[in-house]
N, C-alpha and C positions, 0 to 999 in steps of 0.2 A: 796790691798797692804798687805807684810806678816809683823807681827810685829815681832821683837828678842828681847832676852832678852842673855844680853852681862854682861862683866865682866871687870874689870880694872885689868891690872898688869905693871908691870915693862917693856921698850921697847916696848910699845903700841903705835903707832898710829893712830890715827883716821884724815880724811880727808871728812868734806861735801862738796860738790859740785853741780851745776846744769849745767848740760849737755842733750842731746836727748830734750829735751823739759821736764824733769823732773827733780827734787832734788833725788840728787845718795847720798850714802856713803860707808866708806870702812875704816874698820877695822884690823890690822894686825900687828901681833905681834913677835919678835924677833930682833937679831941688825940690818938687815939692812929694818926694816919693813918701815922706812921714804922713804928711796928708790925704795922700791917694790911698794908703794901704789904711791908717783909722776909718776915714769914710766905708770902705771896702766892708772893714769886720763889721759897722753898724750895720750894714745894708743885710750879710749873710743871717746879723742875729733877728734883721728883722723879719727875714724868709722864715726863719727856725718857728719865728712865733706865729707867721701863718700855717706851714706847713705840716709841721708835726703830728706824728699823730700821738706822743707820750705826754706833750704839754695840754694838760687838761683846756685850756682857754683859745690854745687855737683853733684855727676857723677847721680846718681838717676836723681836728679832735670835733668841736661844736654840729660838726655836719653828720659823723660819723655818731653822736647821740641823738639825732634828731628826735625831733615827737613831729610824725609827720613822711611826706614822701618827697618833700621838695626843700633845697634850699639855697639860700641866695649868697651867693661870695662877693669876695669885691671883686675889684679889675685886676689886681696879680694872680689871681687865684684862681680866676676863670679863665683867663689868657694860658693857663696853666694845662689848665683841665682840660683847655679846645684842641692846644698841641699836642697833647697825651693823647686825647683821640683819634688824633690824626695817624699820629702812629702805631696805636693800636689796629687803624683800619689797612694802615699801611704793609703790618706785620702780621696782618690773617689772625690779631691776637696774643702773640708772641710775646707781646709787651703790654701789659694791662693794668692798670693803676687801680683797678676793683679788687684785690684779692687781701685787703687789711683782713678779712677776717680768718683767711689760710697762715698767711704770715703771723698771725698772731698764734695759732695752733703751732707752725713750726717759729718756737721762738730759744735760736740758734745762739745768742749769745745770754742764755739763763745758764749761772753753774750747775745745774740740773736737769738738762734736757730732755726731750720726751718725744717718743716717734708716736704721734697718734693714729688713734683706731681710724680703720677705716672708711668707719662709721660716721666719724668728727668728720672726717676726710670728704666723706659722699654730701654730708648735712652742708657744710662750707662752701662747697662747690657749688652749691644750688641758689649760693646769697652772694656769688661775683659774676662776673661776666659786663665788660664796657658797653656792649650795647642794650644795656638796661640802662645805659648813664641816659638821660632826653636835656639837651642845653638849647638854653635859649639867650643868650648873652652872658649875664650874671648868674640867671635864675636855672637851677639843675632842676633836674626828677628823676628822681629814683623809683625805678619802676619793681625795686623788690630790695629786701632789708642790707642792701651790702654794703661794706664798709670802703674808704677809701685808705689807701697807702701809696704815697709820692714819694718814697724813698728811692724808687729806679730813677727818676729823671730832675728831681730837687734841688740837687748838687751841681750836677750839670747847668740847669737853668743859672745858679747861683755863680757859677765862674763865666759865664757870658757876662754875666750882666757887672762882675768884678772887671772884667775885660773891658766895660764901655766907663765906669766909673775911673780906672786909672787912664784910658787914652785922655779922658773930659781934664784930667791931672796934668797933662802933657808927658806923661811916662811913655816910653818909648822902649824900654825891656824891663821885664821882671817876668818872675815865675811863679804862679798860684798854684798850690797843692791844696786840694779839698776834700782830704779823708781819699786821695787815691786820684780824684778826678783833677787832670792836670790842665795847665793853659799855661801855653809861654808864649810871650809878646817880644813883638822884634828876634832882636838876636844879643847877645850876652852881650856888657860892656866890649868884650874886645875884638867885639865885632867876629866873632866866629857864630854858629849854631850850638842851640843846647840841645845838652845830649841826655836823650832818655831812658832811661834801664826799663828793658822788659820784665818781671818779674819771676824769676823760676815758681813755677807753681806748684813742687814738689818739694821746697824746700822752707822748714821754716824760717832759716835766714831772713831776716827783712834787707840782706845789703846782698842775696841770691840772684843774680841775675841770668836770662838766656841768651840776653842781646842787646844793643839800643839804636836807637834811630837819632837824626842828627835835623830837629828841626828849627822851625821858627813858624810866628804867627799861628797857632790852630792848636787846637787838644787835645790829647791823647785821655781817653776814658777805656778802663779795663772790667770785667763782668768776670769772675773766676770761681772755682769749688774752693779756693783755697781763704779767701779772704772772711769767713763768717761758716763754720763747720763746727760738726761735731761724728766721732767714730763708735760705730755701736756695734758690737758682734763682726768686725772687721768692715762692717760697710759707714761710707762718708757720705752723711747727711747737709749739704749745705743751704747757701739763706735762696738760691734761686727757686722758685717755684715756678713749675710748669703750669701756666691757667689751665690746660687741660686734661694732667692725672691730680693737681692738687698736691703735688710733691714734688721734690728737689730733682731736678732736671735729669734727666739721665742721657743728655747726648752724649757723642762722642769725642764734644771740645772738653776742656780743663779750664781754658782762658779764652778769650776774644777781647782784641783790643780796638778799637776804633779810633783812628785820626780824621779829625776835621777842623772845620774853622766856626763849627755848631757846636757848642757842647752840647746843649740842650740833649741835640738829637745824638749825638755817639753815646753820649748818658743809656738813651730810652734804646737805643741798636744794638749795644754790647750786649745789654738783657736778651735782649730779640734772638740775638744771631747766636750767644750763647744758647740758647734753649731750641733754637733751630736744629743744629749741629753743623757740620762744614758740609755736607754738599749743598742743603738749602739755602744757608745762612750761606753762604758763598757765593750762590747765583744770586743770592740777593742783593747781594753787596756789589756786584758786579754790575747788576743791572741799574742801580742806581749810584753807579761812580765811586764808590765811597771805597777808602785806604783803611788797610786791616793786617791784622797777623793775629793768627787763629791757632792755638798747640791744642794736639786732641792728645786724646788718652793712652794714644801710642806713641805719645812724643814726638811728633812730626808737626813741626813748625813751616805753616806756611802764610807767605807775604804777598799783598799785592803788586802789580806790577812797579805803580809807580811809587811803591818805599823800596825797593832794594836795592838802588844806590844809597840810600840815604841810611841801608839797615846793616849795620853789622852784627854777626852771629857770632857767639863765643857758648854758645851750650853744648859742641862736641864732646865733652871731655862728662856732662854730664847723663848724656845719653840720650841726647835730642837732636833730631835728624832737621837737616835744612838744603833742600836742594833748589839751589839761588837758579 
């Protein structure tokens, strides 16, 4: 989760809320920021009620019981489901919104978690994979029994589109926190940059930090072992799954963070690049422009070019290397 550091002024509103399965909040400032930020929360519980897959009625959930090999979403849903594919193709798979029925085998936030058999593991793996998804506008086909899970790129979509609903407000800065997935608009009342904590990911402090960046306009979306874990026999099982052992990633990052002016896509990249690991997920990121700071397992924290003026490091003292 990223930490902010915010500021009070005049026509401020703030709204905490829990929605998605996590504690949201949202920030924003100006006359009609009361306004901007209600519309905001309706809009996210309405995504919840498509996307979910724990809500028995959503369309997720409803697709995900099908009787049958096809089925038809609306227009949010499909819009949804086309971009997810896009970057599934984009990311060789790295990112795949087929694996509800893995993710439900590792399910990381039960008070009693369980490493399943291999067996679960091999049987799973045979019921995802994106390129069984076949779309045709609305209309999907499932070319074999698997399940969907939009939890990697959900949130994401959901603070863009918070993003388009407070500019339609006239809001001109505020800061959206959505279980982690950040978006800060403009720059703070006083006209400086907001400053984002990168989150130590060895620490369970939640006010732990290795650094921050000093933006405006775009969102910072993080993918880490640390946020959704459980420890068994000394080894850390986290919520990422790799589409292709069917288990919790075992690159060589901890964290990857993504800045852009897309959540959507730093949403569904951070996944991607996390499960890459940093020399792939680096050339990737490179080759397609995209700003990052990636900490591997050896604590070496590295930044793109164009965040390090804008990034300051203070994780010396914890044992994490940064060579600017």
């Amino acid at each position: 989760m990223l930490l902010l550091n915010s500021c009070q002024s005049k026509n401020e509103y703030t709204n905490n809320f829990f929605t998605m399965d996590t504690p949201m909040s949202i920030t924003a400032y100006g006359k009609n920021a009361k306004e901007g930020v209600t519309k905001s929360i309706s809009y996210i519980n309405r995504l919840d009620g498509l996307f979910s897959k724990t809500l028995n009625q959503s369309e997720i959930s409803l697709a995900n019981n099908r009787d049958g090999s096809a089925y038809v979403f609306s227009e949010t849903v499909s819009a949804l489901i086309a971009k997810s594919l896009e970057y599934s193709k984009a990311t060789d798979g790295a990112f795949d919104i087929t694996l509800g029925t893995l993710t439900n085998l590792w399910d990381t936030k039960s008070e009693t978690p369980k490493i399943p058999s291999e067996k679960d593991i091999s049987d799973a793996l045979k019921l995802t994979g994106y390129k069984n998804l076949i779309q045709d506008k609305t209309h999907v086909l499932f070319k074999n029994a698997l399940k969907l899970d939009m939890g990697g790129v959900v949130k994401g979509y959901a603070c863009d589109g918070v993003y388009e609903i407070l500019s339609d407000y006239g809001i001109k800065s505020a800061i959206v926190n959505l279980g982690g997935n950040i978006y800060v608009i403009g720059e703070k009342p006083d006209k400086t940059p907001w400053n984002v904590g990168i989150k130590d990911p060895r620490n369970d402090d939640q006010n732990a930090i290795i650094g921050y960046i000093s933006v405006k306009d775009t969102s910072i979306v993080t993918s880490g072992d640390y946020q959704r874990y459980f420890i068994k026999d000394g080894i850390r099982y986290h919520h990422i799954i790799d589409p292709k052992t069917g288990s919790p990633s075992e690159s060589d990052l901890i964290s990857a963070t993504i800045i852009s002016p897309s959540s959507t896509m730093a949403d569904a990249f951070s996944t991607a690049v996390f499960i890459m690991g940093r020399e792939k997920g680096e050339k990737f990121l490179k080759e397609n422009n995209i700003d990052y700071i990636l900490i591997t397992k050896s604590k070496e924290v590295i930044v793109s070019e164009n965040l390090k003026s804008s990034f300051t490091f203070e994780g010396k003292e914890k044992g994490y290397i940064y060579d600017k």
